[in-house]
C-alpha positions as CSV (number, residue, x, y, z in Angstrom):
1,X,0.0,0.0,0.0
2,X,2.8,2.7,1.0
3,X,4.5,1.4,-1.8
4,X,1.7,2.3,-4.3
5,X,0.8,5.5,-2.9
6,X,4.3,6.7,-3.7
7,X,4.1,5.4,-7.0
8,X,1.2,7.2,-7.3
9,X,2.5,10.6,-6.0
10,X,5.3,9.9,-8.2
11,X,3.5,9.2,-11.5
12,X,1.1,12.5,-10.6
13,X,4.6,14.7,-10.5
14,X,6.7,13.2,-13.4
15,X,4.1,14.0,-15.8
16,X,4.1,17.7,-15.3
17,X,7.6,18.6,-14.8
18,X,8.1,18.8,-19.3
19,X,5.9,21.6,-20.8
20,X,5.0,25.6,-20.9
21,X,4.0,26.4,-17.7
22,X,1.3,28.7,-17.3
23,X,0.4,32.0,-15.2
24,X,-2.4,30.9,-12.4
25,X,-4.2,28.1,-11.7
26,X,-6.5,26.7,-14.3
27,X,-8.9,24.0,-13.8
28,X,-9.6,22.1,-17.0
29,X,-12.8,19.2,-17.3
30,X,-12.5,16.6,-20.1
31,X,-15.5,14.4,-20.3
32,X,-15.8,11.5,-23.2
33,X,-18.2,9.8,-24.6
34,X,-21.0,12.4,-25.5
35,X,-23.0,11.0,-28.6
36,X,-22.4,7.6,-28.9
37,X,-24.8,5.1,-27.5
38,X,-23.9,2.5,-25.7
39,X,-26.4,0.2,-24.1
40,X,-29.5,0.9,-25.3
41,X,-31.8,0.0,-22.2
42,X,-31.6,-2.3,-19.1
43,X,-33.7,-5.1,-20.7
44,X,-31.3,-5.3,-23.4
45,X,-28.3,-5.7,-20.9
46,X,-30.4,-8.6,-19.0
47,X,-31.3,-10.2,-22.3
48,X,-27.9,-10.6,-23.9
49,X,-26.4,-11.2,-20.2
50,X,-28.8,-14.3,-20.3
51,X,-27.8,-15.3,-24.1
52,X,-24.5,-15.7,-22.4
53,X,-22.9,-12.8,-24.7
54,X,-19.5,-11.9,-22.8
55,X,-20.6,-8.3,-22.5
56,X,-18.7,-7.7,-18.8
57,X,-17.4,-4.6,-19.4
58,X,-17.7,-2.9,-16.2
59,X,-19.3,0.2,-15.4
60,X,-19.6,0.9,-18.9
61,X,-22.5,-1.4,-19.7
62,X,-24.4,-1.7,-16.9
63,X,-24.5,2.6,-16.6
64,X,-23.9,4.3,-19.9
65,X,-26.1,5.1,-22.5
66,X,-26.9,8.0,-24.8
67,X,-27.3,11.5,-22.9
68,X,-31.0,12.5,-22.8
69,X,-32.5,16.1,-21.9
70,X,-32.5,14.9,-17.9
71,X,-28.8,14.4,-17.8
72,X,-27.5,17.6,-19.1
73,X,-30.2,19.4,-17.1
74,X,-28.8,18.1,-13.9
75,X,-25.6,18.7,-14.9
76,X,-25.5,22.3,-16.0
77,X,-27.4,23.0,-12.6
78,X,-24.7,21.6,-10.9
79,X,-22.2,23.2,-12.3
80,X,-23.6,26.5,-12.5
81,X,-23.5,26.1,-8.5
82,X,-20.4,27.0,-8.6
83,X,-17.4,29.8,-9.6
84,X,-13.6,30.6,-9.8
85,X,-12.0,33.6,-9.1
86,X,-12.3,35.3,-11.9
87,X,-16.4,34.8,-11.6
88,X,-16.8,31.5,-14.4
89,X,-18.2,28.4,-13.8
90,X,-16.7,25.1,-14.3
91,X,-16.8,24.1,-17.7
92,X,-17.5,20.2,-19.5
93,X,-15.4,19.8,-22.5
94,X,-17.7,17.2,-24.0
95,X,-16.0,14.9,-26.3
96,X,-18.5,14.0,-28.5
97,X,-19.0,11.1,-31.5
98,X,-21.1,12.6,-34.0
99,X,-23.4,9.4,-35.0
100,X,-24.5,5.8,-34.3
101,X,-25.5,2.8,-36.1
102,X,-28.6,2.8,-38.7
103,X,-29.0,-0.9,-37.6
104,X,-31.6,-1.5,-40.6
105,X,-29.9,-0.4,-42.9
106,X,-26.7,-2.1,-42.0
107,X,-28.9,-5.0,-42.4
108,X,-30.5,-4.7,-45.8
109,X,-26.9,-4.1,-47.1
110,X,-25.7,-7.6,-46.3
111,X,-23.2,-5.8,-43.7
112,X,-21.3,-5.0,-46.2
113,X,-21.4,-1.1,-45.9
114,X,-21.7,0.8,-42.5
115,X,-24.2,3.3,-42.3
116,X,-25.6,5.6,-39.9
117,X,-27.9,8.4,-38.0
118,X,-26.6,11.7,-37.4
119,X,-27.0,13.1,-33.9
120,X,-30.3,14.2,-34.4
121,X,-31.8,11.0,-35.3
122,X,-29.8,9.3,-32.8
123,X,-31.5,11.4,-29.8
124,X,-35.3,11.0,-31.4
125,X,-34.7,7.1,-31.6
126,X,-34.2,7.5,-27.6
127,X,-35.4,11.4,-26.4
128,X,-35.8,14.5,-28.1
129,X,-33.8,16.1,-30.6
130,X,-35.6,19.2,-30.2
131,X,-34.5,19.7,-26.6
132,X,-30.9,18.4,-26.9
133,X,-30.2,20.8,-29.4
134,X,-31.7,23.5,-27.2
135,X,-29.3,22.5,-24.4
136,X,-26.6,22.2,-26.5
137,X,-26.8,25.7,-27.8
138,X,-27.2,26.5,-23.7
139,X,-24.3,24.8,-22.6
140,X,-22.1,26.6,-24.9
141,X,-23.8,29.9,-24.6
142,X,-23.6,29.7,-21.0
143,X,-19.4,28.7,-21.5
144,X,-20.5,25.3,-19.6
145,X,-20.4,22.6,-21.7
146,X,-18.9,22.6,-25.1
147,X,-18.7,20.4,-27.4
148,X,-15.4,19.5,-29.1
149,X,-14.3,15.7,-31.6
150,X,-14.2,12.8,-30.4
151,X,-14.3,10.8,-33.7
152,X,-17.2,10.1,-36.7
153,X,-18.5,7.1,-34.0
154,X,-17.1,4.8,-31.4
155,X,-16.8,2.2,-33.1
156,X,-13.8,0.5,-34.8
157,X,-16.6,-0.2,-37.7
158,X,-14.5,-1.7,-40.4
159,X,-13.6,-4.7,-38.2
160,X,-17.3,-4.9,-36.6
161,X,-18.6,-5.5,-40.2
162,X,-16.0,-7.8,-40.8
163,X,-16.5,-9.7,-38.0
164,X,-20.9,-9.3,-38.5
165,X,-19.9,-10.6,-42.1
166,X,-18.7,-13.6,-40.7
167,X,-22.0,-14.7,-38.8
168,X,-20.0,-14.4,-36.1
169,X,-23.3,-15.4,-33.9
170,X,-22.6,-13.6,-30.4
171,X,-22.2,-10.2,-32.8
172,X,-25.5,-10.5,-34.5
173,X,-27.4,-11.9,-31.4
174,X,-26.3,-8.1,-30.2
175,X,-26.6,-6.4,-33.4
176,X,-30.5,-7.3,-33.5
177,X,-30.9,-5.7,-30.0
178,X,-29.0,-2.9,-30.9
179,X,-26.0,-3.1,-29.5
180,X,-22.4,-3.3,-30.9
181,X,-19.9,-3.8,-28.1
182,X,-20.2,-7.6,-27.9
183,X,-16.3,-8.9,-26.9
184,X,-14.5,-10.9,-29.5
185,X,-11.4,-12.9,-28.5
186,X,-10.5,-13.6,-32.4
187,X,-9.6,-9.9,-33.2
188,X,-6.9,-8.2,-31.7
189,X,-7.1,-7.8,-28.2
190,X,-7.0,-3.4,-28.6
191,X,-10.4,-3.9,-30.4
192,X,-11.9,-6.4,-28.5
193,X,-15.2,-4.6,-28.0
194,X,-14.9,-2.9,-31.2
195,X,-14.2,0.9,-29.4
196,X,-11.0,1.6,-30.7
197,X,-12.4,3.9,-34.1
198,X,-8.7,4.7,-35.3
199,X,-7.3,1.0,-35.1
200,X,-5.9,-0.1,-38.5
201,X,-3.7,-3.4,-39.9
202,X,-3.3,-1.8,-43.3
203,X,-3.1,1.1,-45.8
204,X,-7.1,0.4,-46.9
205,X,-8.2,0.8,-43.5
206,X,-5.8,3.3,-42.6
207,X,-7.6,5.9,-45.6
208,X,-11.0,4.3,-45.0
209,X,-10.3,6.1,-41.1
210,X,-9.0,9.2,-43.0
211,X,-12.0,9.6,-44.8
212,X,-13.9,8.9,-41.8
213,X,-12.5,12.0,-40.0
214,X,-13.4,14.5,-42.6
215,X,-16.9,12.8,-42.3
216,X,-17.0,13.6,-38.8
217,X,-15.3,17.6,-39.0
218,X,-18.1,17.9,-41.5
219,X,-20.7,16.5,-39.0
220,X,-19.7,18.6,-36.3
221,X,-19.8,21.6,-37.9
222,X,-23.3,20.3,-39.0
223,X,-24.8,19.8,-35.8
224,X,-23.0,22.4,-33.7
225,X,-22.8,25.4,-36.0
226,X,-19.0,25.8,-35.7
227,X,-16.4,24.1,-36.6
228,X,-14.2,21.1,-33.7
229,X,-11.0,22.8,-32.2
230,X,-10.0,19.8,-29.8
231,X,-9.9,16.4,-30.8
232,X,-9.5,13.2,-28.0
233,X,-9.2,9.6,-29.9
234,X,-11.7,7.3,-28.5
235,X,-9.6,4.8,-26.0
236,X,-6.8,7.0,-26.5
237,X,-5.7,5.0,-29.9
238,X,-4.3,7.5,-32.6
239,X,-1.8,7.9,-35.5
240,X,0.5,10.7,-35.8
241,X,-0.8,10.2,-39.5
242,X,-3.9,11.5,-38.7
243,X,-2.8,15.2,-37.4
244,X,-2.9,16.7,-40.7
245,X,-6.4,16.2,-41.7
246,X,-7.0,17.7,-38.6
247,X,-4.9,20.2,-38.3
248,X,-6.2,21.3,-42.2
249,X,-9.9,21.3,-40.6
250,X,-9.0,23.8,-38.0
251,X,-8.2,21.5,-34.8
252,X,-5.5,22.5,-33.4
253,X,-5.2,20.5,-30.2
254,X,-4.5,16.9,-29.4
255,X,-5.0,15.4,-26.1
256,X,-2.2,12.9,-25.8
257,X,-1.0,10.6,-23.5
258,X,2.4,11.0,-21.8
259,X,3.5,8.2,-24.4
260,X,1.2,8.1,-27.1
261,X,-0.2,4.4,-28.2
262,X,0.0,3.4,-32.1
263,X,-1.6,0.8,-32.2
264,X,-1.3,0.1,-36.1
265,X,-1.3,-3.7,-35.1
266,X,2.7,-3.5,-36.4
267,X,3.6,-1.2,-33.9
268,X,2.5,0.1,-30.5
269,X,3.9,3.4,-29.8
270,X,5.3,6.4,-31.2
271,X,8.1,6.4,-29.6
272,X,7.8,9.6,-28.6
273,X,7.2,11.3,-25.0
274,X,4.6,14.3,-25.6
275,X,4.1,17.2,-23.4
276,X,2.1,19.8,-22.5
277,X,1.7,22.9,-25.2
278,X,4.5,20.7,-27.6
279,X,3.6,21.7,-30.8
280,X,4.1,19.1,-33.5
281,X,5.7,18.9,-37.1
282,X,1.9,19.4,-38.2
283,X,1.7,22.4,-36.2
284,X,-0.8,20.6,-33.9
285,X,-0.1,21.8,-30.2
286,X,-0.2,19.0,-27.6
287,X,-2.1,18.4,-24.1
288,X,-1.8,15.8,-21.5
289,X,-4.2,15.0,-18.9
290,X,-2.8,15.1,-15.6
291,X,-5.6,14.1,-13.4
292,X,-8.4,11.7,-13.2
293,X,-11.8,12.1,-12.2
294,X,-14.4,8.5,-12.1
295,X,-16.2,8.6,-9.5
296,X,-18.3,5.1,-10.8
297,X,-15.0,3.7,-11.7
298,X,-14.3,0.5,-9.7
299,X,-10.9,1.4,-7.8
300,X,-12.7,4.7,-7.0
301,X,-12.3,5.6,-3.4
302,X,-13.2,9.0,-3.3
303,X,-12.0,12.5,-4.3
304,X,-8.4,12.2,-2.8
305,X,-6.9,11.1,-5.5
306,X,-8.4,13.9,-8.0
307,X,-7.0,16.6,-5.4
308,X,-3.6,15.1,-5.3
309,X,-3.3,14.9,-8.5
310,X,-4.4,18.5,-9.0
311,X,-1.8,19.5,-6.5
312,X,0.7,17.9,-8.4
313,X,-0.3,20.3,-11.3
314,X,0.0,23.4,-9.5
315,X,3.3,22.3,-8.2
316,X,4.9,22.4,-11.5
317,X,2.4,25.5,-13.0
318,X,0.5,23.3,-15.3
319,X,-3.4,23.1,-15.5
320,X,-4.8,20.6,-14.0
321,X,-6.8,19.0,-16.9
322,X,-9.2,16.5,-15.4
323,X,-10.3,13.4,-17.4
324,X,-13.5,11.8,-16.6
325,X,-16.7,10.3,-18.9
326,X,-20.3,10.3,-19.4
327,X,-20.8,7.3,-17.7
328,X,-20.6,9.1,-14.5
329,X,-23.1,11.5,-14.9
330,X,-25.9,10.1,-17.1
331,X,-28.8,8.2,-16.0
332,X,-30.5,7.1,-18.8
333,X,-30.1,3.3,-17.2
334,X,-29.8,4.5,-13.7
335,X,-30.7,7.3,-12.2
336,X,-29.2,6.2,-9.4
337,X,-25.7,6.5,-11.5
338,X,-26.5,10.0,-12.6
339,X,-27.3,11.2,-9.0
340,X,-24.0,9.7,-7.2
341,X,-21.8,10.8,-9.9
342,X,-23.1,14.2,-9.7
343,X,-23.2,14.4,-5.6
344,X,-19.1,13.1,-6.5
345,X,-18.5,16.2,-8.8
346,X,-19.7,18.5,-6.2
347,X,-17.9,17.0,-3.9
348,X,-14.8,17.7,-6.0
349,X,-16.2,21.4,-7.1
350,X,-16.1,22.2,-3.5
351,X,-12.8,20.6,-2.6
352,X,-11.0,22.5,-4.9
353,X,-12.6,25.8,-4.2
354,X,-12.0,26.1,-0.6
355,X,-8.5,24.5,-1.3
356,X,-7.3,27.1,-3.9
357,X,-9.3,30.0,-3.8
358,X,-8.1,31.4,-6.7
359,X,-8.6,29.1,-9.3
360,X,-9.9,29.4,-12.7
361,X,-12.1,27.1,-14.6
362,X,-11.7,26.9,-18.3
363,X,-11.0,25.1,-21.6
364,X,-7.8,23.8,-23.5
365,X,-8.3,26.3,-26.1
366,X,-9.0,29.4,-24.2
367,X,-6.0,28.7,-22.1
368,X,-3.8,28.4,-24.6
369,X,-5.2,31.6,-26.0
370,X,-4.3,33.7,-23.1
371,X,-1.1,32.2,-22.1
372,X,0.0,32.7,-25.7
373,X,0.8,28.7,-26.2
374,X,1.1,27.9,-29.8
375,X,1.3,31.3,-31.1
């Protein structure tokens, strides 16, 4: 236990000693997930669970499932409760995938193409589209919740259809009850639930995923009425590759690991060691997340952890840029879920307030903005 707990304190320093170092201390929120449904409903979870389908994936689907109107409601009242020193609440960067599966269609096309339903059609199949847009347009307007790319969907889609293609039978038992993230030990173990939407094994795949990114730029700016400055792969899988169609589109900033995973299926890692405000050959400028926010995340034991690790950012002058996901907050299979996660977050709010009094909440972008990183 000591053991661990230095390790810990160690990992939380080492990561912030490399990088710009800013003026004051800036609180960052980086929350994933936004979009992309997961499980579609509890009886579909106790249905496949009795088929046998090896869909044990923790928290992920027994709580998460697309955002509806009552999630960001709760939310943005919570975190309107709440202010830095300069008077601003704190802010969601919502990572968000920009559309689902058209199961039907999928279907009558022999699983030979993927196709799919944009945002809107995604939120009438489960809520209202009406009233997510309206909140949307809130949360921005209100600086508490913006939007920035996640990917086209979170799916690895190329190898799903392969794999559907097949008759692999566990696939399709999910596929007819709408659901995609059935496990599958004969693929390679980083797309085992199909999540990982960069993966490639080849050049084909690698400009199908290309292509797909432009999709999902276009998308965005679709739905959201401007266009995706931030972009976070979904499980953190991305190719250096990739920066320029990106970096063309107008995103500017990558949230990267301390070493960034590959994952080509030929190679795992770039080799490289990335760090905060870096700015690449592509001219992309580089973020880490230094702390960790799940407070439905099994080895979660309370706030501590978050705080020490925002200590550790302060230390060296760096934001502390907290990761968390949707899962915590949403309550679309649980309301129960929604209502600890949020009673966590304020929690944390609080913690941090009385702690350091004069911190700021804000975003990635607007930070680098003022502090001049990039430019």
């Amino acid at each position: 236990m000591i053991f661990s707990d230095l390790q810990f304190k160690l990992n939380s320093n080492l990561k912030n000693i490399l990088g710009k170092r800013v003026s004051d201390k800036y609180v960052i929120i980086e929350c994933d997930d936004w979009g992309s449904q997961r499980m579609p409903s509890s009886d579909t979870f106790d249905y496949l669970t009795k088929k046998g389908l090896d869909i044990n994936d923790g928290r992920y689907n027994l709580y998460d499932s697309l955002e509806n109107p009552e999630d960001l409601e709760a939310l943005f009242f919570t975190l309107k409760k709440y202010q830095g020193s300069d008077g601003s609440s704190p802010v969601f960067t919502a990572f968000t995938s920009l559309t689902n599966p058209d199961f039907i269609k999928i279907k009558m096309d022999n699983f030979n193409n993927y196709h799919y339903y944009n945002l809107d059609k995604s939120y009438d199949l489960f809520s209202n589209s009406k009233r997510m847009r309206e909140l949307w347009r809130q949360g921005v307007s209100d600086g508490i919740f913006v939007p920035q790319l996640h990917g086209r969907e979170h799916i690895a889609v190329q190898f799903w259809l392969k794999q559907l293609k097949k008759n692999n039978q566990d696939l399709l038992d999910g596929f007819e009850k709408g659901f995609v993230f059935v496990k599958d030990k004969t693929v390679s173990q980083t797309i085992r639930n199909f999540r990982a939407e960069l993966y490639y094994e080849n050049d084909q795949q690698k400009e199908f995923i290309r292509k797909k990114l432009f999709d999902a730029i276009v998308l965005f700016k679709e739905y959201f009425g401007f266009n995706a400055t931030a972009f976070a792969a979904t499980n953190g899988i991305f190719d250096s590759d990739f920066e320029q169609v990106l970096v063309e589109s107008g995103v500017s900033y990558l949230a990267s690991p301390l070493f960034p995973k590959k994952e080509t299926g030929k190679s795992r890692y770039d080799g490289l060691i990335r760090k905060f405000g870096q700015i690449g050959a592509s001219g992309m400028i580089y973020y880490l997340r230094n702390c960790a926010f799940e407070p439905n995340g099994p080895e979660y034991k309370g706030i501590e952890q978050t705080l020490q690790q925002v200590e550790a950012a302060f230390r060296w002058d760096k934001p502390a840029v907290i990761s968390t996901h949707r899962v915590n907050f949403v309550g679309g299979l649980s309301v129960k879920n929604r209502e600890s996660g949020l009673n966590e977050l304020k929690k944390l709010l609080s913690a941090i307030l009385i702690t350091w009094p004069d911190v700021k909440f804000t975003t990635v972008e607007l930070l680098c903005k003022k502090e001049s990183i990039g430019s």
